[in-house]
C-alpha positions in Angstrom: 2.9 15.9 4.7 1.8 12.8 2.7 3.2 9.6 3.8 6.7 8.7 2.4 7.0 5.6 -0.1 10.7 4.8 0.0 12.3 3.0 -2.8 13.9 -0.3 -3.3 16.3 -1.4 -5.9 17.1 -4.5 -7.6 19.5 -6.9 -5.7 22.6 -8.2 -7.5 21.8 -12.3 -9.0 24.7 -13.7 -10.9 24.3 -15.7 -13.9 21.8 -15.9 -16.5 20.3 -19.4 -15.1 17.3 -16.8 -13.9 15.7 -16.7 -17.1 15.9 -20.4 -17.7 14.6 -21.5 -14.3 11.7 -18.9 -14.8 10.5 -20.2 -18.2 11.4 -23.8 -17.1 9.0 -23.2 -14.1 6.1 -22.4 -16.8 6.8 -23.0 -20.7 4.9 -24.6 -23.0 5.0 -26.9 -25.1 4.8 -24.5 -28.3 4.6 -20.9 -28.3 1.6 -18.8 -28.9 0.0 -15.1 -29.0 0.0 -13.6 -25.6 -2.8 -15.2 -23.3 -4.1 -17.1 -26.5 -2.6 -20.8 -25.6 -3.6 -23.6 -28.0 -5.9 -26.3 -26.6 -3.1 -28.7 -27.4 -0.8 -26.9 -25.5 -3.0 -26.1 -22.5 -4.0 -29.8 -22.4 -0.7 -31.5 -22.9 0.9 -29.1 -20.0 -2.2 -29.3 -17.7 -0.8 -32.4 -15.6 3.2 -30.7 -16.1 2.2 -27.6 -14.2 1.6 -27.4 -10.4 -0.7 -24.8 -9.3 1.9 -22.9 -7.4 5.6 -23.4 -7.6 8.6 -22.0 -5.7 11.5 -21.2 -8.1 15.3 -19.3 -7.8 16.2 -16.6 -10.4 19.3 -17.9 -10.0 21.4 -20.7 -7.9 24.5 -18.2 -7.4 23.2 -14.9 -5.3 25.2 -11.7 -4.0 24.0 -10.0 -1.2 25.4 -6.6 0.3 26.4 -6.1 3.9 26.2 -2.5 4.4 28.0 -1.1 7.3 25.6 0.0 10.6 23.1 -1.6 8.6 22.9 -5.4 7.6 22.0 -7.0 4.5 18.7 -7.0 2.5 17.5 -11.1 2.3 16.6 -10.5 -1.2 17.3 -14.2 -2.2 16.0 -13.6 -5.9 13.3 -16.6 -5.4 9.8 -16.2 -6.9 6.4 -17.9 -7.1 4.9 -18.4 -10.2 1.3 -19.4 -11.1 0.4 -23.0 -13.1 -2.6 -22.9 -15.7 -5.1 -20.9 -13.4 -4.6 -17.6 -11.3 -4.1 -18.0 -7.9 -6.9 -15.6 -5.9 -6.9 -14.8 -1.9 -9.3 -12.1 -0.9 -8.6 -11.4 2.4 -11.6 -9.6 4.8 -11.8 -8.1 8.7 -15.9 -7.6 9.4 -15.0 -5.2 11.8 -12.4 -3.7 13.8 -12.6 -6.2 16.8 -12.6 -9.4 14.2 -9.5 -11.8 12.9 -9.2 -11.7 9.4 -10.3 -14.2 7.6 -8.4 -15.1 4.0 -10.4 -17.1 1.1 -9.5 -18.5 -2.3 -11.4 -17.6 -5.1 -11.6 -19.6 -8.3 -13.7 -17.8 -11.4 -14.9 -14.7 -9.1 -16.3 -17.3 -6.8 -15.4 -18.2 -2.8 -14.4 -22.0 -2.8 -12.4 -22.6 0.5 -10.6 -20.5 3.3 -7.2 -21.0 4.7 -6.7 -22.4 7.8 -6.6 -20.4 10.6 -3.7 -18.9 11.8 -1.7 -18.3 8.5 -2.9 -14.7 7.3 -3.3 -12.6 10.4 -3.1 -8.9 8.4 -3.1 -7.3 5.3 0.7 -7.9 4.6 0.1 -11.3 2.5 0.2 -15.0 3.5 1.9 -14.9 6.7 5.0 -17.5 7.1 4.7 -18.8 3.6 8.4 -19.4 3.6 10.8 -20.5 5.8 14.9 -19.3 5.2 17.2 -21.6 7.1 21.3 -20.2 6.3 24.6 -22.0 7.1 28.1 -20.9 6.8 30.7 -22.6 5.2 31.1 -24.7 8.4 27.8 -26.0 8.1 26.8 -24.0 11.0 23.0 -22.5 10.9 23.4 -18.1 11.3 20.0 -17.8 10.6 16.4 -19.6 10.8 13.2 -17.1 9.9 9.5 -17.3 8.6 8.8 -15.2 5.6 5.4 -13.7 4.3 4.9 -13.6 0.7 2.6 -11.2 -0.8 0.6 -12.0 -4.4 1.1 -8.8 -5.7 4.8 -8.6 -5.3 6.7 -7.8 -8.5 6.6 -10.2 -11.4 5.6 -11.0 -14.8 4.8 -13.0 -17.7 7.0 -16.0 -17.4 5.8 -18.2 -20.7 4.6 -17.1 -24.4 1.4 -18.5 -23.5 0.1 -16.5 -20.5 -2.2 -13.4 -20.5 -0.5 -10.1 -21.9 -1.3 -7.9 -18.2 -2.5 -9.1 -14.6 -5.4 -7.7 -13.5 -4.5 -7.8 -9.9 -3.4 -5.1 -7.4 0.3 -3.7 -7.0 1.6 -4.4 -3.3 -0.4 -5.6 -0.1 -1.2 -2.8 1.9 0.5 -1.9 5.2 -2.0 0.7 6.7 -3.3 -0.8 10.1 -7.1 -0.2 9.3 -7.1 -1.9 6.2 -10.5 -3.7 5.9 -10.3 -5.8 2.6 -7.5 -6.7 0.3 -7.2 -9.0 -2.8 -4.1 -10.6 -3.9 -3.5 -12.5 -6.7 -0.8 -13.9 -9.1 -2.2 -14.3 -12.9 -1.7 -17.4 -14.9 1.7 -17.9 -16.1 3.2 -15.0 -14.3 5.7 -14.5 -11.4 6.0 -12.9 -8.1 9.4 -11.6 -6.2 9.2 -13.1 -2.7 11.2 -10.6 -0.9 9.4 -9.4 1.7 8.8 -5.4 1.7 9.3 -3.7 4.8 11.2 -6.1 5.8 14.0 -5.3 8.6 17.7 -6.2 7.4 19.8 -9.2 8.5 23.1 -9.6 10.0 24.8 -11.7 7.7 29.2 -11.1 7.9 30.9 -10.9 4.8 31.2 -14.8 3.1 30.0 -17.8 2.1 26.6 -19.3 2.8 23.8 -22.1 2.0 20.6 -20.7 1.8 17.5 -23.0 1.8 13.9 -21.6 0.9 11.1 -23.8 1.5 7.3 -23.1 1.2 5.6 -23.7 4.6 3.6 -27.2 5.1 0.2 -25.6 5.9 0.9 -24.1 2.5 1.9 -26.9 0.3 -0.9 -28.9 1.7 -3.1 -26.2 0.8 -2.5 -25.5 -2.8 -1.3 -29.0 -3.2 2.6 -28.2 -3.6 4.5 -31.3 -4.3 8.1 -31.3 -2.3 9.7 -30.7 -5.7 8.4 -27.6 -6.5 8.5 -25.8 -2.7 12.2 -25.1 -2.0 15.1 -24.2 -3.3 18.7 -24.7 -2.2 21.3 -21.3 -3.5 24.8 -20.2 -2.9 24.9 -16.8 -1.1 28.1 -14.7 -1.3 27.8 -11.6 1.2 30.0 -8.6 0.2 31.0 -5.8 2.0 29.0 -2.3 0.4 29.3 1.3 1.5 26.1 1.7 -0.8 22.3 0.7 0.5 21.3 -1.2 -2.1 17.7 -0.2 -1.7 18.2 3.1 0.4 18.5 1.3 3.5 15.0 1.6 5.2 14.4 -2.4 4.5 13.0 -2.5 1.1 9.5 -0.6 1.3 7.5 0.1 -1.9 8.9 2.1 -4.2 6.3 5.3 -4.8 5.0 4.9 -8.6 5.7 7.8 -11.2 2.8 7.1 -13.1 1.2 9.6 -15.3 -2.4 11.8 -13.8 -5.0 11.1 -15.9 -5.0 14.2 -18.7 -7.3 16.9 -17.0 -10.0 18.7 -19.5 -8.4 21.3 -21.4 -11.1 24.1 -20.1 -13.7 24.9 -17.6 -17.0 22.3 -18.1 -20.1 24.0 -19.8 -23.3 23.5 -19.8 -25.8 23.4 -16.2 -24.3 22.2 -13.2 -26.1 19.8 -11.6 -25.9 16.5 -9.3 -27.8 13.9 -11.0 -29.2 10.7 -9.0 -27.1 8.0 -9.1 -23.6 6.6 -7.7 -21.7 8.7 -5.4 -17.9 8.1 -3.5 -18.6 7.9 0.4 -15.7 9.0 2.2 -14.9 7.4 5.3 -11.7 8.3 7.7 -10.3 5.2 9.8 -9.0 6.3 13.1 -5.8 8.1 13.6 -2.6 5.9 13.9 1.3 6.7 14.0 0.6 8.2 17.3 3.7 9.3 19.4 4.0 12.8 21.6 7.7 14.9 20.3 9.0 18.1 21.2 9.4 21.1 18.8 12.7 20.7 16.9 15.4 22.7 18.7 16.5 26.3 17.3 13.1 26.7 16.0 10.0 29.0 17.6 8.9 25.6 18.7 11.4 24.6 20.4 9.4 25.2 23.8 6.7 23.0 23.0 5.5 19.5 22.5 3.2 17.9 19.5 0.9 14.9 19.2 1.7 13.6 16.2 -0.3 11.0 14.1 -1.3 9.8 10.2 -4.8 10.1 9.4 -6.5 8.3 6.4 -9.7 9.2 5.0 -10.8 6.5 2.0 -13.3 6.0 -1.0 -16.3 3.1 0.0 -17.6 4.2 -3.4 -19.2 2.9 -5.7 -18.2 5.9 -7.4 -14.6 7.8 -7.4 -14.3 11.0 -6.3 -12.8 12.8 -9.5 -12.0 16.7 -9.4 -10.9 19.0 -11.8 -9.1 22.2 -11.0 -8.5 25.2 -13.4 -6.5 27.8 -12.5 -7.4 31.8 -12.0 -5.8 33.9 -14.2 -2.7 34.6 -12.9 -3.7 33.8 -9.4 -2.5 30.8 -7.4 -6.3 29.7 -6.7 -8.3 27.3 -9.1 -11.3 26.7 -9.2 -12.9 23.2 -8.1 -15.2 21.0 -10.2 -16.6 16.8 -8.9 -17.7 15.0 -11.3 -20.0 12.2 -11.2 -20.7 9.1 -13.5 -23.7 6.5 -13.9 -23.5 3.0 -13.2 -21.4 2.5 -16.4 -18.9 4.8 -16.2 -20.1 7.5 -18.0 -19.5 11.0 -16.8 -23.7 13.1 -16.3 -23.1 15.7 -14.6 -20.6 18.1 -12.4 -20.7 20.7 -9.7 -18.2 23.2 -8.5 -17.2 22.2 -5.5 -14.6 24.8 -3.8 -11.1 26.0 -4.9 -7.3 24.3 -4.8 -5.1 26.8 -3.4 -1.0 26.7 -4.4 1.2 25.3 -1.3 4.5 26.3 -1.6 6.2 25.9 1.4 8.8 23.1 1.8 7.9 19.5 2.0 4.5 20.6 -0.4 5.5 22.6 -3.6 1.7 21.2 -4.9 -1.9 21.9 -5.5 -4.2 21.6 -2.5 -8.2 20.9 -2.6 -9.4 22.9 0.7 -12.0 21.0 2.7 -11.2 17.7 2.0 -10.6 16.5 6.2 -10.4 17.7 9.5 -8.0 17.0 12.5 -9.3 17.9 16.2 -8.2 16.9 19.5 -11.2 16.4 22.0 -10.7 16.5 25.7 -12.8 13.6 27.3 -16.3 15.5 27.2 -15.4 15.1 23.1 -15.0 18.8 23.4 -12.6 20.4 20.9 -9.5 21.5 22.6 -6.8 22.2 19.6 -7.7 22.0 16.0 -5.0 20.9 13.5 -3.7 24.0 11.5 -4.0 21.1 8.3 -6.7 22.3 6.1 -5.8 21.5 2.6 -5.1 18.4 0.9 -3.6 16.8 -2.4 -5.6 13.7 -3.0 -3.8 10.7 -3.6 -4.8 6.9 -3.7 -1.9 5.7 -1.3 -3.1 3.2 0.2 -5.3 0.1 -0.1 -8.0 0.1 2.5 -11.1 -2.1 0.8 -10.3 -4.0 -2.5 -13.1 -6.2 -1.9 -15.7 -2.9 -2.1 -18.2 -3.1 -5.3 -16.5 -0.9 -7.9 -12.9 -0.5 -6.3 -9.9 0.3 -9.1 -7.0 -2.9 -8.1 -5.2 -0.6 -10.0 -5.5 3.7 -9.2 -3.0 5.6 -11.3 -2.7 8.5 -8.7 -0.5 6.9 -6.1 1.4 9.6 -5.1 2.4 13.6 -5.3 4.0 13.0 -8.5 0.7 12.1 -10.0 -2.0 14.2 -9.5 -0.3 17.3 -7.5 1.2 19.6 -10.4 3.9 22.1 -10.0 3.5 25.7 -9.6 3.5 26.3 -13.7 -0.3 24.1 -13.8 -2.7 25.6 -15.7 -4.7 22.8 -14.0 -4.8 19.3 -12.4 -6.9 16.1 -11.6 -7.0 14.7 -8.4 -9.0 11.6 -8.1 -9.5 9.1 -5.1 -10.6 6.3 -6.1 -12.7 3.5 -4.7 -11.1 1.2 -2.5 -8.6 3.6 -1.6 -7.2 6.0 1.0 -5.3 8.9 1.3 -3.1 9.3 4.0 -1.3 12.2 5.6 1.7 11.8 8.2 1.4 14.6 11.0 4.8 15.5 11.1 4.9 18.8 11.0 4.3 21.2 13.4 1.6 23.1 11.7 0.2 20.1 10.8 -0.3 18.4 14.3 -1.3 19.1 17.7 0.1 21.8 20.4 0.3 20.1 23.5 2.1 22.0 25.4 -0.5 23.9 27.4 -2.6 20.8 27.9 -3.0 18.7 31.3 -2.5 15.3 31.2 -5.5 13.0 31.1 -7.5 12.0 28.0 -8.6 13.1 24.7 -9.2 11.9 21.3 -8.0 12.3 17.9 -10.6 13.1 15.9 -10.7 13.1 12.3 -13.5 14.0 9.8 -14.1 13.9 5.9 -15.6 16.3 4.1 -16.3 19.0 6.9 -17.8 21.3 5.7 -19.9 18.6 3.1 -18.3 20.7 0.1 -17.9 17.3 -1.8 -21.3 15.3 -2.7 -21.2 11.7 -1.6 -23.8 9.2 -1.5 -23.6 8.9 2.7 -22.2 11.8 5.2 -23.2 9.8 8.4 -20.0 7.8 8.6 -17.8 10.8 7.9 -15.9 11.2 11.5 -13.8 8.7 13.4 -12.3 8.8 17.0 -9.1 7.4 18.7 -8.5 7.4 22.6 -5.0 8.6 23.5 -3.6 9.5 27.6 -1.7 11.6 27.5 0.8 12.1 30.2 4.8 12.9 31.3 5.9 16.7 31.8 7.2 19.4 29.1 9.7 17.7 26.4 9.4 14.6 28.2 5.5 14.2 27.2 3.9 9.9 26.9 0.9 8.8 25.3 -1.1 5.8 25.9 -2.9 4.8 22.5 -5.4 1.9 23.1 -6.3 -0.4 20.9 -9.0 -0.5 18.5 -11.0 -4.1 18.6 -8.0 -6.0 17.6 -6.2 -3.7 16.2 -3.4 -2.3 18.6 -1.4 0.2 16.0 -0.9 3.4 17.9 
């Protein structure tokens, strides 16, 4: 089953104020073409803009207590961008190393942050700090906030460039390596934090004030003026979750595949020199040991569960086409592959998509594409995962900072590359930078424990298995992850050590 991308809806912000404070935070002197400011303009504005600035859609904001929930702290505030992008790239050298976050000005490192403020791939840690009062002056709540770059936003002056060329989201898979966020000239970005849990906040009247961290301001230079905010929260009573309740996580994109050639390719089949994708699997994570759902043949057993993510290094995506058999469920399977400028030279057939209809898949599956084992301590194979087939999907950010990798994949889910049962054909495409990540959490698709003695094993999980797909480097194609097993029947534990500093289960 892939992994599930919840959505999140719009929050409730009276009063039309939010589209004057947004173009107050960033308008220009005259209007122009999109991205095409005047010099006069740029120049006369140049000392009016700060480089970052913290501003409220609106003063008046309504927030909705749901019932055995809590409230979503969607305040409505933004940060928008002065006369020059604002660029963190944000790197791990290995497994067992900190991150490390760095600006970048013009494609170029200039300074990092100080330690201590970006600890993962989730954005700048503690860039904001909520305090809340009630109408008796009394403080109900004090919390840190991250902001993430990439959060949702837009142009917010005539003046600034038509599109953003920066990634959607910050990534939240634990073995993310490299990420780069950024927030284009001129252009806004939501603050609420995805993923984050709900607040308990009673139905009322509040003060709510925002404020951009010190370490920050100091940092990007943030006079007091332009790094908090000061709103009046009203908390209503809902039946409804505003955005599904499961605490605001991203919202999985409907974008359109990429059109797939009409017909088989012609001409030779060959594999020219030249850039390949390398696919690389991070070690298994989500780990947890459940029984077998009750009324169901499994009901007598237990299951290791887990995600595994297997991603592009590139420099090259990994682009296949599939055509169907006549009037079989079966297509056949055809990489592609594409010089240094883009340009597709060549293609191979490279195996078949099958037709997955059972619930939960109702979509096209490339055979081949990973391989789940569980190894007893000799790293002997014990169970294999009955998982053999495999829509590809860029879901999640693993290595923006790669040569080559797409900030921007259109395939980010099953909508977009899977097809239905009708498809003549399809395109799946990882592409570089990315990974594709399957949650274990069905039966079939995860490890029968039942029958196994406690002690230890590992999860192992390999790309390409049976080296079906050509990539430029099938050394790095398998990665392991300790688990202990122990407990008795229904009642299974597993111990899941860390990986360097990474301690994700």
């Amino acid at each position: 089953m892939k992994a599930a991308k919840l959505g999140r809806s719009a929050v409730a912000v009276a009063g039309a104020a939010g589209l004057v404070a947004l173009a107050a935070a960033g308008a220009s002197a005259a209007p122009g073409a999109p991205g095409q400011a005047s010099a006069a303009s740029g120049q006369a504005s140049a000392t009016a803009r700060p480089a970052l600035k913290l501003v409220a859609g609106s003063i008046n904001v309504t927030l909705d207590n749901v019932q055995d929930y809590g409230v979503d702290l969607d305040l409505g505030t933004h940060v928008v961008a002065g006369n020059a992008p604002i660029e963190v790239r944000a790197t791990r050298a290995s497994y067992a190393s900190p991150v490390v976050a760095t600006q970048f000005v013009n494609g170029k490192a200039t300074r990092q942050l100080p330690k201590g403020l970006v600890t993962d791939f989730s954005g700048l840690g503690k860039f904001l700090h909520v305090t809340i009062t009630n109408s008796a002056g009394k403080k109900v709540l004090d919390k840190d906030q991250s902001v993430c770059l990439n959060g949702d936003g837009s142009r917010t002056r005539p003046d600034a460039p038509a599109t953003s060329p920066y990634p959607d989201g910050c990534s939240a898979n634990p073995f993310t390596q490299g990420a780069v966020w950024g927030l284009q000239t001129g252009w806004s970005s939501r603050t609420y934090e995805d993923g984050a849990a709900p607040v308990q906040l009673p139905v009322g009247k509040y003060k709510a004030v925002v404020t951009v961290g010190k370490a920050y301001r100091d940092f990007f230079k943030i006079a007091a003026k332009d790094s908090a905010v000061t709103l009046n929260v009203t908390v209503q009573k809902s039946q409804d979750c505003v955005r599904g309740c499961f605490g605001g996580k991203k919202a999985a994109k409907k974008s359109i595949a990429p059109k797939p050639n009409a017909a088989r390719p012609t001409g030779k089949p060959s594999v020219p020199k030249g850039p390949k994708p390398d696919l690389r699997p991070v070690p298994a994570w989500g780990i947890e040991a459940v029984p077998g759902d009750a009324d169901t043949p499994d009901a007598n057993k237990d299951f290791l569960q887990f995600s595994a993510t297997v991603w592009n290094a590139g420099p090259s995506p990994l682009v296949l086409d599939g055509f169907r058999r006549q009037g079989k469920d079966l297509m056949d399977a055809y990489q592609y592959f594409y010089d240094g400028h883009g340009k597709q030279v060549g293609y191979q057939n490279t195996g078949t998509l099958e037709w997955d209809g059972r619930p939960g898949h109702n979509h096209w599956h490339f055979t081949d594409f990973a391989r789940y084992s569980l190894l007893n301590a000799k790293q002997s194979e014990v169970v294999r995962s009955q998982k053999e087939a495999f829509c590809l999907a860029a879901t999640d950010s693993i290595d923006y900072t790669v040569k080559n990798a797409n900030w921007h994949p259109d395939n980010t889910d099953l909508h977009t590359a899977c097809g239905d049962h009708g498809s003549l054909s399809v395109r799946e495409v990882l592409d570089v930078g990315s990974g594709d990540t399957y949650e274990q959490t069905l039966p079939g698709q995860s490890f029968d424990i039942t029958n196994l003695p406690n002690g230890t094993y590992f999860v192992q999980v390999t790309a390409n298995p049976e080296h079906r797909l050509y990539e430029s480097n099938t050394k790095n194609n398998v990665a392991l992850r300790k688990v202990v097993l122990g407990g008795t029947l229904h009642h299974r534990t597993v111990k899941v050590p860390p990986v360097g500093v990474i301690s994700a289960p």
